[in-house]
DRENLO-478167 format. One record per residue: x, y, z of N, C-alpha, C in turn. Coordinates in steps of 0.1 Angstrom, whole numbers. Layout:
// residues N
+-------+--------+-------+--------+---------+-------+-------+--------+-------+
| neast | nnorth |   nup | caeast | canorth |  caup | ceast | cnorth |   cup |
+-------+--------+-------+--------+---------+-------+-------+--------+-------+
|     X |      Y |     Z |      X |       Y |     Z |     X |      Y |     Z |
...
+-------+--------+-------+--------+---------+-------+-------+--------+-------+
//
This chain:
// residues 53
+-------+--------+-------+--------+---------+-------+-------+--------+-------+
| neast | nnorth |   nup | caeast | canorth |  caup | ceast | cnorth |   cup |
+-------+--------+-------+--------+---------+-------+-------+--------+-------+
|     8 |    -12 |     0 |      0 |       0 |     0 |     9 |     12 |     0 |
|     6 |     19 |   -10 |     16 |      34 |   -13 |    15 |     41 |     0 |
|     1 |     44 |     5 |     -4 |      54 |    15 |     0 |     50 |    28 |
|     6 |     37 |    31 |     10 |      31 |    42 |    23 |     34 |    43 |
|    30 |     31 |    28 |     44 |      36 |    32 |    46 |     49 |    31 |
|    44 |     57 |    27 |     42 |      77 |    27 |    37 |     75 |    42 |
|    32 |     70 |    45 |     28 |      77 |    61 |    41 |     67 |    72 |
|    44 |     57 |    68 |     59 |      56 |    76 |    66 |     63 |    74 |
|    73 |     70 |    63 |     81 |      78 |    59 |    83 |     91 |    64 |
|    73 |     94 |    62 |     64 |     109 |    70 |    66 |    107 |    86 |
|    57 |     99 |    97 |     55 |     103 |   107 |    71 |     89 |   115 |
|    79 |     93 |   108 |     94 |      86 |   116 |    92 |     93 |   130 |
|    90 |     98 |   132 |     95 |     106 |   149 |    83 |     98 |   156 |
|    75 |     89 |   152 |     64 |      81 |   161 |    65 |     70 |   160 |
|    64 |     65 |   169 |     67 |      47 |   171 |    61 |     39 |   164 |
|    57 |     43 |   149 |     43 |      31 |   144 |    60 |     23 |   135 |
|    52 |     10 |   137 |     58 |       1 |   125 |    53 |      5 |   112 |
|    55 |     -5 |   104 |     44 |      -6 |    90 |    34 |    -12 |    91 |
|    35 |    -21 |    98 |     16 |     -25 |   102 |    10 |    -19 |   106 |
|    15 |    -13 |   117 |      8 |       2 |   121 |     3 |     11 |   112 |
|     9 |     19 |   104 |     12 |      27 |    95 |    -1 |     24 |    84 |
|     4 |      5 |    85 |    -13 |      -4 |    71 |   -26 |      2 |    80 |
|   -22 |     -2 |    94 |    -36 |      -4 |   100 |   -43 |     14 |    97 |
|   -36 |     23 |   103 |    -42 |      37 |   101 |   -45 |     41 |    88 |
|   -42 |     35 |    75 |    -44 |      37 |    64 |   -62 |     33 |    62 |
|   -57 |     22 |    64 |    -69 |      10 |    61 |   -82 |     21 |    74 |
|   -76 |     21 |    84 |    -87 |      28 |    91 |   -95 |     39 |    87 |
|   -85 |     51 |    83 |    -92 |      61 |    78 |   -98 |     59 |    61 |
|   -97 |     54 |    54 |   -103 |      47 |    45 |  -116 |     45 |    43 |
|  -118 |     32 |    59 |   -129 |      31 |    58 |  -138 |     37 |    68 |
|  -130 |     50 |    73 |   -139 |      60 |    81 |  -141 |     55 |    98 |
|  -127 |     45 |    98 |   -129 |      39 |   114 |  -124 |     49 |   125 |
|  -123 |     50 |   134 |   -116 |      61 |   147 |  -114 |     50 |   155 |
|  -120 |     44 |   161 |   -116 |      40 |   174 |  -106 |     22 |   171 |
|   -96 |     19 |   174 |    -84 |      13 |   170 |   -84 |      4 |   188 |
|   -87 |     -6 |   186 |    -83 |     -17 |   194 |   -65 |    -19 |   197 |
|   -61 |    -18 |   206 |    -47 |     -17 |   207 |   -42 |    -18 |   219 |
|   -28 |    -24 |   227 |    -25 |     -19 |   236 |   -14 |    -11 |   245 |
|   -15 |     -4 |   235 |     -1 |      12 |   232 |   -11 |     24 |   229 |
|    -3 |     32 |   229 |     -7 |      49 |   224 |    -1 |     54 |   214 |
|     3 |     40 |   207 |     11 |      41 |   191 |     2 |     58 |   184 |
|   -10 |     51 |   182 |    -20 |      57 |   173 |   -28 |     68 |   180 |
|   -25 |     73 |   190 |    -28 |      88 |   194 |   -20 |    105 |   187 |
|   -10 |    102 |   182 |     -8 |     111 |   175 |   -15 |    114 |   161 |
|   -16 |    103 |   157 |    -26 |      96 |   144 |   -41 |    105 |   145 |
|   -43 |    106 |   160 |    -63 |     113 |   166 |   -67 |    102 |   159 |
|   -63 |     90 |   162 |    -74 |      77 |   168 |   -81 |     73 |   178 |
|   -86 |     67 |   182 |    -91 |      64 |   198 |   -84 |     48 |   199 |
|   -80 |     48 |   211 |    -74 |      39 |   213 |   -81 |     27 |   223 |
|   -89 |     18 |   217 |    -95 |       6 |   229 |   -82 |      0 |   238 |
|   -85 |     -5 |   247 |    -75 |     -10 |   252 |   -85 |    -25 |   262 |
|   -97 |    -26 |   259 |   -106 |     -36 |   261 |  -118 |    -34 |   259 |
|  -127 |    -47 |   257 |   -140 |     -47 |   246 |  -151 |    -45 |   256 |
+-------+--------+-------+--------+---------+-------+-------+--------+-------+
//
């Protein structure tokens, strides 16, 4: 995914991997916010972060 790797490239100063990087693509894509997770990887991102269901 092009937009996965432009946004690794881009936000280097934050701890996302590239899966990270897929998953926030893929998220805003399909209009998701709130991100199951158990880090604060994706608060710079202005995700919402679950941390239980």
């Amino acid at each position: 995914m092009k937009g996965s790797w432009e946004l690794y490239k881009q936000r280097a100063e934050i701890n996302l991997s590239f899966t990270d990087c897929s998953t926030a693509v893929l998220a805003r894509t399909h209009g998701v916010s709130d991100i199951f997770t158990y880090d604060d990887d994706f608060s710079p991102l202005r995700f919402h972060g679950l941390k239980s269901v």
